[in-house]
C-alpha positions in Angstrom: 67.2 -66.7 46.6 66.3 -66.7 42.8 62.9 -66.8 41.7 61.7 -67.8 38.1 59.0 -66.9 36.5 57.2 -70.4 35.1 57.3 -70.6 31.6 53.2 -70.5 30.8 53.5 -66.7 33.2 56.0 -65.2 31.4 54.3 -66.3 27.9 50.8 -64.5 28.6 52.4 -61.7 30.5 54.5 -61.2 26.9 51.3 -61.8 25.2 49.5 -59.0 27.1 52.5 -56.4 26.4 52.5 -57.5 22.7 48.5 -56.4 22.9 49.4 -52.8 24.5 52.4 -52.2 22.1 49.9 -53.1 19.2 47.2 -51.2 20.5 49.5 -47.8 20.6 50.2 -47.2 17.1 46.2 -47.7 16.5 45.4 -45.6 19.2 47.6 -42.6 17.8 46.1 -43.3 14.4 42.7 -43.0 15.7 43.1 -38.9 15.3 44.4 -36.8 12.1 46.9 -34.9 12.7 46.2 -32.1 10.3 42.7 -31.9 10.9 43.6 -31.5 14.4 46.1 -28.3 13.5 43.0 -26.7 12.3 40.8 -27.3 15.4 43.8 -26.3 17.6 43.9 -22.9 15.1 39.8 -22.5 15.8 39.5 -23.7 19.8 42.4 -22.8 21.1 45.6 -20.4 19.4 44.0 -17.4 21.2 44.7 -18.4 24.4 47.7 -21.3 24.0 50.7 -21.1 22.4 52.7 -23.9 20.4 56.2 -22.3 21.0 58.2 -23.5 23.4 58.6 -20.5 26.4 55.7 -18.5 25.0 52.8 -18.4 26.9 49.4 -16.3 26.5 46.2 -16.6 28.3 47.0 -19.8 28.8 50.6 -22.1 29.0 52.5 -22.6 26.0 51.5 -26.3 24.9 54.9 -27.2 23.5 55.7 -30.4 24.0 52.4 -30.8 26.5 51.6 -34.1 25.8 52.9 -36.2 28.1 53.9 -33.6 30.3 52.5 -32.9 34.1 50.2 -30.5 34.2 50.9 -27.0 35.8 54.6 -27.5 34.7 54.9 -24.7 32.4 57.2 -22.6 33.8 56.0 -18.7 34.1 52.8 -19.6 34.4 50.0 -18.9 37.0 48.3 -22.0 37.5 44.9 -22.6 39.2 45.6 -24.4 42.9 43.4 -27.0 41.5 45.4 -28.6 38.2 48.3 -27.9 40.4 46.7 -30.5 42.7 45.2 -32.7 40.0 48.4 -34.6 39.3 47.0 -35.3 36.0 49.8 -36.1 33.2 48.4 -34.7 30.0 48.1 -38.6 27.8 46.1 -39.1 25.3 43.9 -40.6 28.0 43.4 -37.5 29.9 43.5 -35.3 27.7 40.2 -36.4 26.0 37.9 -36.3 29.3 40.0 -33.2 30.1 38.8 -31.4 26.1 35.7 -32.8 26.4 34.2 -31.1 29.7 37.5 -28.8 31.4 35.7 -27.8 34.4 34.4 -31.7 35.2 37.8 -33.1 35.1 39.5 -30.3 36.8 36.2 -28.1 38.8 37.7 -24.3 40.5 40.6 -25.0 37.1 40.9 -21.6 35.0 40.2 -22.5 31.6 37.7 -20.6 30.0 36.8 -23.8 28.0 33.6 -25.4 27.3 34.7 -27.8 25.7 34.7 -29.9 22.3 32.1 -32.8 22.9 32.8 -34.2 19.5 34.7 -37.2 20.1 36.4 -37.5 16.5 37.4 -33.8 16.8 39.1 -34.5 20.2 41.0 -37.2 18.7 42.5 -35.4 16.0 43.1 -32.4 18.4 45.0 -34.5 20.6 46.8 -36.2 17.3 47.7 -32.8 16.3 49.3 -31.8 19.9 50.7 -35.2 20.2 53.5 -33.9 17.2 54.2 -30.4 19.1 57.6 -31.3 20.2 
């Protein structure tokens, strides 16, 4: 049996998607980029590294966003963010800078995080072109 979707359905439902898809650019433009490389140089180069395989203190955050978290390979991660099943979006990552050990509590960053909510944005920009 072949269902079809009625005409006035399918026309808000393509609406809707037309709003996320519009939404995406303006969500990525929220945060500058090269702004962001410097806060990544200040918060966080001493423990994370951008190159692909290299890990320090902390994983290599080479192509992180949008990546699971504790995926890294060669990398002791906390039982915790293995756990979390978190998948590092722009969307998580901003509660996730913002306060570490409330998103992910017994997690091993040594993080206090960046409350500024401008500066997380263009952090996030910034690690969002690490690929």
């Amino acid at each position: 049996m072949t269902r079809t979707i009625p005409a006035r359905t399918l026309t808000a439902l393509l609406a809707g998607l037309a709003l996320l898809a519009g939404a995406l650019p303006r969500a990525q433009a929220a945060g500058d980029a090269k702004i962001g490389a410097d806060l990544f140089a200040e918060h966080c180069s001493e423990c994370h590294s951008l190159k692909e395989g290299k890990n320090k203190k902390g994983p290599s955050l080479f192509a992180g966003v949008g990546r699971k978290a504790a995926t890294v390979a060669d990398f002791a991660y906390s039982e915790p963010l293995k756990a979390s099943g978190i998948v590092w979006t722009a969307e998580a990552l901003d509660p996730y800078l913002t306060l570490p050990k409330k998103v992910v509590p017994g997690g091993k960053m040594k993080y206090d995080g960046l409350p500024d909510a401008k500066a997380r944005a263009d952090l996030i920009a910034f690690l969002a072109t690490v690929h």
